[in-house]
N, C-alpha and C positions, 0 to 999 in steps of 0.2 A: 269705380269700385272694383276695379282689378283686381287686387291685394286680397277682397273679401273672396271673390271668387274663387281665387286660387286657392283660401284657406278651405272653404267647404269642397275643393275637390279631395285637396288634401285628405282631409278629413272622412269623406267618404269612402277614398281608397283603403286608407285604412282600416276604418270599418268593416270591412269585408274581408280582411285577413287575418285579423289577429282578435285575441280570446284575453279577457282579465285574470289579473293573475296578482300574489303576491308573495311578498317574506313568508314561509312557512315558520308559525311559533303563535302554538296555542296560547301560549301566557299571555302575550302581547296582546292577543285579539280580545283577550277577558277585558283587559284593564285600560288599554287604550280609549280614549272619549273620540265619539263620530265630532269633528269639530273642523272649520277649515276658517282661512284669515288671521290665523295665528302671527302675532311676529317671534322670530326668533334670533338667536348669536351663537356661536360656535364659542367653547371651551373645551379645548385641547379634542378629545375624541367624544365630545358631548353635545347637543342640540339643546340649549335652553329655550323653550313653548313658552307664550304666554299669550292671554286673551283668546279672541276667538270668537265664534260665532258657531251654531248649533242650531236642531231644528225648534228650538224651545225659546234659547237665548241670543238676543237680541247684539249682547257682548258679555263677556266674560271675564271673569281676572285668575280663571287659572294657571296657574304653573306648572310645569312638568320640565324634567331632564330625560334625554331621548340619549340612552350612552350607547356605541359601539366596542364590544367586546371582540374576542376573537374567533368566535362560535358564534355571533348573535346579534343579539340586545336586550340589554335592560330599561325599563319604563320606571323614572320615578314619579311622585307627588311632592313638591318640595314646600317647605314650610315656609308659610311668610305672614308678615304680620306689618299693623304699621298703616300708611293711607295709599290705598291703592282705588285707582278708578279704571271698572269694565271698561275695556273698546274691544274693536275688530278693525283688521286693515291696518295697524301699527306696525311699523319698521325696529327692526334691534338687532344690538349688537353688544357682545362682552370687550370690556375696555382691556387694551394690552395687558395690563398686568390680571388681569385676569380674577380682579376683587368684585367687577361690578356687571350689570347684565342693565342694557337702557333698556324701556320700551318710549320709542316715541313717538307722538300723533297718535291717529286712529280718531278711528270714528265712532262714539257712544251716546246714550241718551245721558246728554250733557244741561240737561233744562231742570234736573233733581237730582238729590243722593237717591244711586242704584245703589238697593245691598249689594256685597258681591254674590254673584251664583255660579256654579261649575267649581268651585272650590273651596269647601267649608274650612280650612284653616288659614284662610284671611281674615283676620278679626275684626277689620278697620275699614274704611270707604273712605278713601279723600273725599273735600268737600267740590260740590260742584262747580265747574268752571263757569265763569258768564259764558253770555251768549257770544260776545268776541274777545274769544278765547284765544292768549298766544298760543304758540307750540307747546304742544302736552306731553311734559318731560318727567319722565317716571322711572326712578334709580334701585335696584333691588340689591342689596348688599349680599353678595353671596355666602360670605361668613356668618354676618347678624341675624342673618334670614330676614330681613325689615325693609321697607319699603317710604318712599320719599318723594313727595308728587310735587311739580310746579308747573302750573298753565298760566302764571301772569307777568312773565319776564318781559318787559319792554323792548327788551332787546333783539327778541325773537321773532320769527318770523308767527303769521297765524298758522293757527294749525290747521291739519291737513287730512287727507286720508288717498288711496290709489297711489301713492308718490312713490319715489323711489330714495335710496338712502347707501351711500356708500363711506364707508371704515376705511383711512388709512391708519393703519396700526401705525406705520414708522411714525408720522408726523402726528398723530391723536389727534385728526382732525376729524368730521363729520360732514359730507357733503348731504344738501337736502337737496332734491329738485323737485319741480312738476307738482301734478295730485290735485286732489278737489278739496276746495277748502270747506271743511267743516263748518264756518259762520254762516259765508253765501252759496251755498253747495256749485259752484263754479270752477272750471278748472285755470291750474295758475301755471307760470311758465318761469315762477324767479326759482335762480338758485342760490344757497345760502352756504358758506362755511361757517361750521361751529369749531371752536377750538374746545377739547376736552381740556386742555389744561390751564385753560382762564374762564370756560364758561362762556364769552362772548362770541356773538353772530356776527358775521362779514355777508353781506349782499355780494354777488358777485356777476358776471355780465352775462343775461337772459336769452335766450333764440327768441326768436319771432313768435313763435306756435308755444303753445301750454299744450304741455302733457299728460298725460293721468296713463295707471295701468301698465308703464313700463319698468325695464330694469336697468340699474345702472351698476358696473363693475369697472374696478381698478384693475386696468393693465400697461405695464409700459408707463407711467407716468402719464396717464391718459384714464378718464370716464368715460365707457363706453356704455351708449345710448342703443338699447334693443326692445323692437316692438312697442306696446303703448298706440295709443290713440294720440291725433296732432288733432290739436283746435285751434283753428286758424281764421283771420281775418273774420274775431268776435262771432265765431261759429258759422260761414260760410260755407269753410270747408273743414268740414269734420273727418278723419278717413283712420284706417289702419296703418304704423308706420311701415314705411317699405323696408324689405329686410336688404335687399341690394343696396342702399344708399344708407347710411347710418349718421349718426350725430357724437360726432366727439368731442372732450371736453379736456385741456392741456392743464393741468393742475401748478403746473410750472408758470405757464406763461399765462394762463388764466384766459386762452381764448378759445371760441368755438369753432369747430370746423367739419367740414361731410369727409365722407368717405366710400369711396364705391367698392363695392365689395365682391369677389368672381368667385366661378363654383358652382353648385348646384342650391339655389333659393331654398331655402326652407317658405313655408307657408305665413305669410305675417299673425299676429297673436298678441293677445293682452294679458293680464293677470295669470302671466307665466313666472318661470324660475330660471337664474340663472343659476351657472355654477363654474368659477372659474378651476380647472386644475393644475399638477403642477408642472404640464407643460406648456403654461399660459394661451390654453385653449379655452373660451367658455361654453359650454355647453347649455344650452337650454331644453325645457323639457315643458311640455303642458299647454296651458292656456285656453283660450277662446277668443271670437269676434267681437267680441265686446258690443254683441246687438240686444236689443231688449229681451225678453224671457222669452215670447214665442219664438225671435228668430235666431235666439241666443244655440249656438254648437261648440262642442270644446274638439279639443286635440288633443293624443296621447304622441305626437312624432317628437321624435328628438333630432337636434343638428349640433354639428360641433361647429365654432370658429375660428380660425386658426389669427391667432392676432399680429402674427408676425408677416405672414403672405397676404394678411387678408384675404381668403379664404373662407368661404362656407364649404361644409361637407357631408352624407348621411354617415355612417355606418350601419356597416351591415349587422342587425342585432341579433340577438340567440335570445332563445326563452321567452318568459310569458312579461310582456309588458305590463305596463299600470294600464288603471283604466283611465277613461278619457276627463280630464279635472283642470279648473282654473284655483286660485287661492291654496295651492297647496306649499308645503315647506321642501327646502332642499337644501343638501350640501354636502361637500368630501369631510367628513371626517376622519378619514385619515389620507394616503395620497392614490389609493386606486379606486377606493368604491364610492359611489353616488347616492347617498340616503335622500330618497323621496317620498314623504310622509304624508300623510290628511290630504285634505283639500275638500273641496265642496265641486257641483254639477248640479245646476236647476235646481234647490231644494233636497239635493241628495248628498251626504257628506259620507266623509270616507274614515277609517281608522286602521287602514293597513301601512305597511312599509314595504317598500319596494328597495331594492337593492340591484345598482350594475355598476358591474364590473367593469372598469375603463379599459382595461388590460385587454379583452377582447369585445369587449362592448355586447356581455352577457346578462341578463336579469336574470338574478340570480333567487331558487327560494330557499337556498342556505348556504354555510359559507363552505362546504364540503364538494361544492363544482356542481351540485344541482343546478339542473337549468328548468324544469318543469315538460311540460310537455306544447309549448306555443314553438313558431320562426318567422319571425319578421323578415326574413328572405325566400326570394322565390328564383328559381331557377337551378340549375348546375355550374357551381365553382371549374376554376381549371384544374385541381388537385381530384377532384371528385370525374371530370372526366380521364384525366391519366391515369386515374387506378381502376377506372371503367378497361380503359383500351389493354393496361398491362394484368387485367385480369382476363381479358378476351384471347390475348398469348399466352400466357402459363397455359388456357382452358387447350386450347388450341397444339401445345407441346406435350399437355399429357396426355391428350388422345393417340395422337402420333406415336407416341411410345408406347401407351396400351396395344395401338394396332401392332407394330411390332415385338412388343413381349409376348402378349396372349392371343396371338393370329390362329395359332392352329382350334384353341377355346375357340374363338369368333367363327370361323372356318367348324368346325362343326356342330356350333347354336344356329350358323345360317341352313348347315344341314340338315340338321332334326326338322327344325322348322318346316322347309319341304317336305320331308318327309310326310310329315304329318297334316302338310295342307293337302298336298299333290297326291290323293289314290282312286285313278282312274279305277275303272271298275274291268272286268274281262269282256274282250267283246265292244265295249262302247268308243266311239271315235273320239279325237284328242278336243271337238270343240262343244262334246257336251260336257268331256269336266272342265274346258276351261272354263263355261258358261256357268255353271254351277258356284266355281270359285270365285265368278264375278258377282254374284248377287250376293253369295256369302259375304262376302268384302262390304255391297253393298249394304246390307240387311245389318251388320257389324257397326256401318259408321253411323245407321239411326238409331241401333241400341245403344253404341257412345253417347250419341246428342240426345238421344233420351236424356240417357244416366245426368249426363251431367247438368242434364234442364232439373233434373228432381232434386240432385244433391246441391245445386246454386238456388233452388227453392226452400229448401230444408233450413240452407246455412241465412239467406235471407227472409226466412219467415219471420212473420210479424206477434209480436204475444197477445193474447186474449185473455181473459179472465172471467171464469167461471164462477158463476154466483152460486153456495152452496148454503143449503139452509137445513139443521138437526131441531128438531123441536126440545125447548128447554123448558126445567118447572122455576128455575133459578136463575137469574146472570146479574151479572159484577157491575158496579157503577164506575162510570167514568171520574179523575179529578175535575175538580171546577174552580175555578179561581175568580174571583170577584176583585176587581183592583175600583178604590173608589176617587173619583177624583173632581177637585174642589171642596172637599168636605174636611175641613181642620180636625187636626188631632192631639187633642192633650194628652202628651204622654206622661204627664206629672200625675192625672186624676185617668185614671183607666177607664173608672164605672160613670164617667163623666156623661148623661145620657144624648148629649149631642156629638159621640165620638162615631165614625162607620163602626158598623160590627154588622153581622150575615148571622142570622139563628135557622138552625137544620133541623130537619121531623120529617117521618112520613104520612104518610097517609093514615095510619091506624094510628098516629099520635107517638111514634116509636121518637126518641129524641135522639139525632146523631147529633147535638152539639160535640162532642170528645173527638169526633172526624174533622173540627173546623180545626184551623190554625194562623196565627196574623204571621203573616211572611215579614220581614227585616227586610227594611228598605234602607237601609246603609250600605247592605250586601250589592243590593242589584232594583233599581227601580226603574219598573216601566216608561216610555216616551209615548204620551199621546198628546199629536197635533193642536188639539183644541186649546191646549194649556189653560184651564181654567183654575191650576192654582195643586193645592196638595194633593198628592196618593197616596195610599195608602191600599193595601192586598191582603187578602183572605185565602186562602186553601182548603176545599175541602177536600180530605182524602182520608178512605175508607180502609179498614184494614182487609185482608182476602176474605176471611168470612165475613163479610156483612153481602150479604147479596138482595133485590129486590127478588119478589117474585108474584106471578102471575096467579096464583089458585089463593085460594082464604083457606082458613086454617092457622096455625100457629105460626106466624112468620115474620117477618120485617117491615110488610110494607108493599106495595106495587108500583108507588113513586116517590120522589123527593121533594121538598115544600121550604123555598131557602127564603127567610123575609130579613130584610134589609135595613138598615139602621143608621140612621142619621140626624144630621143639621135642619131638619123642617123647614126652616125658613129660607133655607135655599133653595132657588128652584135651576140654578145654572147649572148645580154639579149632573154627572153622568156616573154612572156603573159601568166597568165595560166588564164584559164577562168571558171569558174563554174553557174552552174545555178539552182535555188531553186524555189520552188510556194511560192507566198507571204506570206502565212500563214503560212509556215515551215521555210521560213529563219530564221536563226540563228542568219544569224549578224544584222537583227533587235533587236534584246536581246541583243549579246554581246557590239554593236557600243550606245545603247541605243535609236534605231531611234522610233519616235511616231509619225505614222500617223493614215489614214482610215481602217484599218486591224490590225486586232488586231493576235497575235502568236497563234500557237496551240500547240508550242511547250514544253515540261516539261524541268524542271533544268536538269534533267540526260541527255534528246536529248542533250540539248546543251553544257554539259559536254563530253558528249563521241563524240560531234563534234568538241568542241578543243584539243579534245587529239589526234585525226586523222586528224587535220591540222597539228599540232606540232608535228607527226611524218610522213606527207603528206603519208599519206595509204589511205585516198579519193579516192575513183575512181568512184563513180556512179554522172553522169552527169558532168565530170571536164576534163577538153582539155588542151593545150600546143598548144601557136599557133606563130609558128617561126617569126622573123621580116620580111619584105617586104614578105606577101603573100596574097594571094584574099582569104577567109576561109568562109565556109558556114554552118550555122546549124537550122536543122527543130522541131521544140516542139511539142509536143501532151500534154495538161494538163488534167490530167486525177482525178478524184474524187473516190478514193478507199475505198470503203467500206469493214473495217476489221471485221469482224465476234470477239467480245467481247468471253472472258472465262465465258461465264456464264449458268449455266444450262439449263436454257430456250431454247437457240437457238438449244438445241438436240429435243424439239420437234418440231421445222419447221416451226412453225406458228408465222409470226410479228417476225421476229431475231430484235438482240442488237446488233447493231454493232459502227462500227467511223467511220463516214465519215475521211479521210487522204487526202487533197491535195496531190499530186504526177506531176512529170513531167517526158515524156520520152525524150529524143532529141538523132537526130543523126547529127554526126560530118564529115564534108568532108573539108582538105586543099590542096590546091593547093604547089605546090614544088617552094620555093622561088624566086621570078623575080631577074638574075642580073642586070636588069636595071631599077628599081623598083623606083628608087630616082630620078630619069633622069625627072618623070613624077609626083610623089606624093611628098608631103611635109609629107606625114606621116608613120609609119612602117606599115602599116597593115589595113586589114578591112574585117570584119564580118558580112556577112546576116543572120539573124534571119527570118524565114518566119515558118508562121500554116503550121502543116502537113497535117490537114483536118481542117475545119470550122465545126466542131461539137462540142458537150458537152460528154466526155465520161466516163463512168463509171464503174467502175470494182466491182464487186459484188461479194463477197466471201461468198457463201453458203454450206451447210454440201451436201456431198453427196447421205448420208441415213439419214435420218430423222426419228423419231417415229408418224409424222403423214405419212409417205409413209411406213413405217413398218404396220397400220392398214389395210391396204388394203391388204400385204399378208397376215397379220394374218385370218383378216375375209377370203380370200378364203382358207387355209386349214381348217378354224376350219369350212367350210360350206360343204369341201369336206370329213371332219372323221365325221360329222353328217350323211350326203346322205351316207355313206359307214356303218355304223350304222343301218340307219333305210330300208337300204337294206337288211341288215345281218339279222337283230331280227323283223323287223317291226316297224311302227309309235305306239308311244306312246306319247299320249295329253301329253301337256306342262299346268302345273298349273299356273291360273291368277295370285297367288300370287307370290311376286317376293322375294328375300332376305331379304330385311328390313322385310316385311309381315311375313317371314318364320321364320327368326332368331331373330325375335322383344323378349325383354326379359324386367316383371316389369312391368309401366305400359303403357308403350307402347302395350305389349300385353295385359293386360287385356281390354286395349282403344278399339284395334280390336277384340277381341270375346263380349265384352259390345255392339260393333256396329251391330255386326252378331246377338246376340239376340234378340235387340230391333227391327231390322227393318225385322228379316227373322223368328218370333217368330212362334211356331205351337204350337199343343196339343198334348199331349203323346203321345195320341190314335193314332195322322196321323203320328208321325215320321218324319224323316230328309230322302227324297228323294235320292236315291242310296245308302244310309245306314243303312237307316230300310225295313223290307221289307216291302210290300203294305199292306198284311195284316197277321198277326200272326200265321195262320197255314203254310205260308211255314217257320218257324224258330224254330215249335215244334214239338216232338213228340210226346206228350200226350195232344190228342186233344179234352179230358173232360175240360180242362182247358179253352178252347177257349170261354165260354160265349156267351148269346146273346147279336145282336146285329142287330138291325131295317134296313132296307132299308135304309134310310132317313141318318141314321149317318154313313152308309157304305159311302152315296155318298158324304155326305160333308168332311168326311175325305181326300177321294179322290179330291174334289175339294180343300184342303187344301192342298195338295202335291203339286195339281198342279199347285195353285198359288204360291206357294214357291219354286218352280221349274222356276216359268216365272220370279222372281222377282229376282233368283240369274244370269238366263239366263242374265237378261238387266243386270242387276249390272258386271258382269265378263265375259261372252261371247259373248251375242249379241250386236249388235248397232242398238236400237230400232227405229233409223231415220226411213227407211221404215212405221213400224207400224205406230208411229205418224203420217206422211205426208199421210196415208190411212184414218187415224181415221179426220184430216184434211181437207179431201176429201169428207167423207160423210156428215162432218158438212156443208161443204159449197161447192153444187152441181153449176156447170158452166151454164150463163142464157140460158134458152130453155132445161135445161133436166129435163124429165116427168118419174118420178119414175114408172109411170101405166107400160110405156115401156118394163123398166127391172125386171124381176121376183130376188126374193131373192135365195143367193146364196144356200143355203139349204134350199129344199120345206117344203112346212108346214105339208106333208107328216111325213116327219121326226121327225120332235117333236113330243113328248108324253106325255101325262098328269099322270104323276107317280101315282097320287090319284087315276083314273076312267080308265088308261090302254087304252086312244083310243087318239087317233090324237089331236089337238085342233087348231083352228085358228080364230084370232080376223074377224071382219068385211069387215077391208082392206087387209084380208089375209096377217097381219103379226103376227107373234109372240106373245102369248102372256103370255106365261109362260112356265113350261117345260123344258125338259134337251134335248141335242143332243142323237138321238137313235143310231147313232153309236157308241158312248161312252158306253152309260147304256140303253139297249131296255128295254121291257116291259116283254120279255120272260127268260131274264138273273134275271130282278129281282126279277122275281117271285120264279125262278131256287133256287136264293139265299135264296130266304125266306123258302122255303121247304128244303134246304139244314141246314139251323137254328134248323127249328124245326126236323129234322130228328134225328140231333146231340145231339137234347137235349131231345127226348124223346127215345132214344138206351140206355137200360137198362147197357147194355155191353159197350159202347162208343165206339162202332167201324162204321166206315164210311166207306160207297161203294163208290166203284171211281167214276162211275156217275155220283154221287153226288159231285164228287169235279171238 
């Protein structure tokens, strides 16, 4: 069981890399049938479908034309008429001239006339083949549209189904091999030539082993034998065929022969697809182990075979592959791209198109070079690592050149920088700042690893959803839809009292019949497993004023009351019930209904809602409700707000999100009355009642946010400040901030232009805490020093310290206080007497710099003179003697004294 092995590793590998995917084209998805087992033929850029199997039908006899455009595809239903018999598992092909389309074999229930189903414009049903039936040859005139069945030619082989079937156009032969014959369900190993242009069968020379499940292609004048199951020595040895070792077939000389085949194996596999293209490689695609249903696994891997080298080989694929399916359709229609359609998987069928591109061996979801968002490759190309290396150069030359262009820029950003880190204090040794500038650094790199713990929590939080409840007097009904099934419908007599019909009322007897509606099941009819025979579908939908409500009083109602209408005497059929918020239904879209409510929902919702009817895997809000029973169910309509993918909402503030209509309901039935008809005319009935009288809302919020990230950040970055200026002490924070500090051009020249003109001094007085007061503390050769007067000692100083007060208000202080003083004495409150209050410093205290004694006007205020505690009368004098001492010391030397 090697073969097997290798196929489930295969398969597993897979599994874990890649994502399904298909042909984007909503049309397609509408109208497309979930079907797989079809046979089909190629006509020019066309895929002719036929038969089939489905989760309902057993087989089929619909038709479709699958054509490739140049933008697309188009999906038809083509018209046929005439005797046609359902199968699945049938082989076909369009004859050269291009008039006629076979289907032949398959496997159906061949033991009675099956009407046809899956295509209402077949009018006809060939009649039943016996039980040993020859080959079942079925001619569709593509002109007539008409149809022409024969299963009793003597001449023929029996029929078959798993087989495989190969088309030489040139010669209009028809090879048949292998397959399980439909009489003895056994698999066979003869091969047969049919000549299209006499109609008779040629046996031709058999291998040992019977085949079933494989594919055969014309290349080189040669049938080539891929995959398939070998039955060997009357089932002995049953296995997978090996894909290294293959089985060929000489059309010429009519004999068989192996082939060993080198390369890299593909996985072996059954009820796959071939596809030869037109560089006479076949490519295969799909399949499975051909193991029973529990142990049964499919394959989405593809391999090419080179029929010239003999050769297998992968390609490396782009895009989103198909999903993993056996029984599905394939082929070039035209010479680059790969159409791979339908197919089935355990019970699950498909109804997409896939599309790749040979050209680079891209799956494609349209013909504009989308590729989707899938890669079936892993690793680094060599193109992708050389433009890796000659991006690491360029990166690598243009900094070189920055360093050399903008050196002196760099050269003083590295300046400033210092600057700004490095300011020992006066006084203090060089290893308490360096100490300081170590923790600094240190205390920096855990506020980094903070920050960025919060902001990679922010960006990876997870959503919540907040349950919000407004008490309401009123709320809106849900739609409800009642599809009834097994219950026949005369649509000749309407009022016919054995047809389904749903009658609506509330509780206080209010009638909503005019909110019911029968849905058109031409349009779109549900798939439920059970198949117990007809459906048929009800709607109710209410307009926006109709609402239930919770108080009494003049109103509608407080619940709904929907009784049910049928065939009595059946007791098989079911109800199944589903229920939607107005704005989300679906079958307003599909059915075309237009009222007060307009949809919210997109073409895919309603795409991927008919594909989960039509294979009924629905389960959220949908019931099965038995005939004769009392059934009750409660709704909550709920208004969900989905949190949108959008950057934004990671910072917390005002989110993006969508509002979503939603409904919860839960479900209770009661266990069938047997006396249930004794007393009702109808099967059944349904209470709908509010679970609560509120409005409620589901709010999906991030759970970290970066505005709840600020509030940690500011408290550690407030807690390694205080652990800081614990450590080293307070150090003032400068008024100027980054822009101020890092201003470059003339931005900066704008702010020292503005510090000149409005903070402007004289050489003499200097810039306040960076020149010194006065020049002898910053020399040592104090012959240098010059006179200088009283008089311009003190206006110096009065210049310090008005440019001292001027940068105070400008950058530190908030001169409000001063103002609302200066305020104050302009305009004293009525009844105060200046005589009362004395000035704040006596007139004592002033001094007349000129004459050395006190001075004060009449009203004993002020009226000239400086503050003597500033400048008395004995410092200045001090000063002036210290002038002239300095200047007549032959030697220039000064007694301390004096200083």
């Amino acid at each position: 069981m090697k073969p097997l092995a290798s196929f489930l590793l295969a398969t597993m590998a897979l599994t874990s890399s890649m994502v399904q995917g298909y042909y984007n084209s909503a049309t397609l998805m509408r109208t497309v049938p979930f079907q797989g087992g079809m046979a089909q033929g190629i006509l020019n850029n066309s895929m002719i479908l036929f038969g089939g199997e489905n989760s309902t039908d057993y087989g089929t006899s619909s038709l479709y034309r699958l054509t490739q455009t140049s933008n697309g595809y188009t999906w038809t239903t083509l018209p046929q008429s005439g005797n046609v018999q359902p199968v699945k598992y049938a082989q076909g092909f369009v004859t050269a001239s291009g008039n006629q389309f076979l289907a032949i074999g398959g496997l159906g229930n061949f033991t009675q006339n099956t009407a046809s189903s899956g295509n209402t414009t077949a009018n006809a049903t060939a009649p039943a083949p016996t039980a040993n039936m020859t080959l079942l040859w079925q001619t569709y005139d593509i002109q007539k549209q008409t149809w022409t069945t024969s299963a009793t030619n003597p001449s023929f082989p029996e029929n078959r189904y798993y087989f495989s079937l190969a088309y030489d156009s040139a010669k209009n032969n028809v090879y048949i091999f292998g397959g399980f014959s439909s009489n003895t369900h056994e698999p066979l190993n003869d091969l047969w030539v049919i000549s299209g242009a006499t109609g008779t069968a040629t046996k031709l020379p058999s291998p040992a082993c019977a085949m079933y499940g494989h594919t055969a292609s014309l290349a080189n004048g040669k049938m080539v034998i891929l995959g398939g199951v070998s039955f060997c020595n009357n089932g002995a040895n049953v296995d997978l065929n090996s894909m290294d070792k293959i089985n060929l077939f000489d059309t010429a000389s009519n004999q068989w022969s192996t082939q060993q085949i080198g390369g890299n194996i593909p996985s072996t596999r059954a009820y796959h697809n071939a596809v030869s293209d037109s560089k006479g490689n076949i490519i295969i695609l799909g399949g499975s182990n051909a193991q029973p249903g529990r142990f049964r696994q499919y394959t989405r891997s593809m391999a090419t075979l080179d029929t010239t080298a003999w050769t297998w080989s992968f390609p490396q694929t782009q895009g989103i592959p198909p999903s993993f399916r056996a029984f599905a359709n394939a082929a070039m229609l035209d010479n680059t791209h790969v159409t791979f359609a339908m197919g089935e998987a355990l019970g699950t069928y498909y109804n997409d198109i896939n599309v790749l591109d040979t050209s680079d061996y891209t799956w494609l979801q349209s013909f504009d070079g989308t590729t989707g968002s899938g890669n079936s490759t892993s690793g680094l190309s060599t193109g992708v690592i050389v433009g890796v290396a000659i991006a690491c150069v360029a990166l690598l030359v243009i900094a070189l050149f920055c360093l050399w262009k903008f050196g002196r820029y760099i050269k003083f950003l590295v300046t400033r920088i210092h600057h700004d880190i490095w300011r020992p204090r006066s006084g203090e040794p060089i290893w308490a700042e360096t100490t300081r500038i170590g923790f600094q650094v240190f205390f920096l790199f855990i506020f980094t690893m903070f920050l960025v713990f919060v902001i990679r929590q922010a960006i990876d939080s997870p959503n919540v959803v907040q349950q919000i409840e407004y008490a309401a007097a009123q709320v809106d009904t849900p739609d409800v839809r009642f599809c009834f099934e097994g219950y026949p419908m005369d649509l000749a007599n309407p009022y016919n009292e054995n047809n389904p019909g749903v009658a609506c009322q509330t509780d206080i007897g209010y009638s909503c019949n005019a909110f019911m509606m029968q849905l058109n099941m031409s349009v779109f009819t549900p798939t439920f497993t059970s198949n117990l025979g007809n459906v048929q579908c009800f709607l109710y939908r209410a307009p926006n004023w109709f609402q239930l409500t919770g108080t009494s009083g003049q109103n509608n109602g407080s619940r709904l009351i929907f009784t049910m209408y049928g065939d009595q005497s059946l007791t098989s059929g079911r109800v199944h019930v589903a229920t939607y918020p107005k704005a989300m239904d679906p079958n307003q879209v599909v059915y075309g209904i237009q009222d007060d409510t307009a949809t919210l929902l997109s073409t895919d919702n309603v795409l991927s809602w008919q594909n989960n009817e039509r294979n009924d895997v629905q389960t959220t809000n949908v019931f099965e409700i038995q005939p004769f029973t009392f059934s009750a169910m409660s709704y909550q309509l709920v208004d969900h707000r989905y949190l949108q993918p959008d950057g934004w909402n990671y910072v917390g503030f005002l989110p993006i999100a969508n509002s979503t209509p939603e409904v919860n309901t839960n479900f209770r039935q009661e266990y069938p009355s047997p006396t249930y008809t004794v007393t009702h005319p109808d099967i059944g009935l349904l209470a709908v009642s509010v679970d609560k009288f509120v409005v409620n809302v589901a709010r999906e919020v991030k759970m970290y946010t970066l505005l709840n990230a600020l509030g940690f950040v500011g408290g550690i970055f407030g807690l390694l400040i205080a652990v800081q200026t614990w450590l080293f002490g307070m150090r003032p924070r400068s008024p100027w901030g980054v822009i101020h500090r890092w201003s470059m051009g003339d931005m900066k020249r704008s702010l020292l232009r503005g510090l000149h003109d409005n903070f402007k001094t004289t050489e003499t007085s200097g810039i306040p805490l960076v020149h010194p007061v006065h020049k002898r503390f910053s020399m040592t050769n104090y012959a240098n020093l010059g006179a200088e007067s009283e008089q311009q000692r003190i206006s110096r100083v009065e210049e310090r310290m008005q440019v001292m007060e001027l940068l105070f208000k400008a950058y530190y202080v908030d001169d409000e206080v001063f103002r609302s003083l200066d305020n104050a004495n302009k305009t004293a409150p009525p009844g105060y007497e200046y005589g009362n209050h004395g000035p704040m410093f006596p007139s004592n205290e002033k001094v007349d710099l000129q004459h050395g004694s006190a001075i004060t006007t009449s009203r004993g205020s002020p009226a000239g003179g400086r503050f003597s505690h500033m400048f008395n009368h004995r410092n200045s004098i001090n000063s002036e003697n210290s002038q002239q001492q300095l200047t007549e010391d032959p030697h220039n030397n000064v007694r301390l004294n004096n200083m």
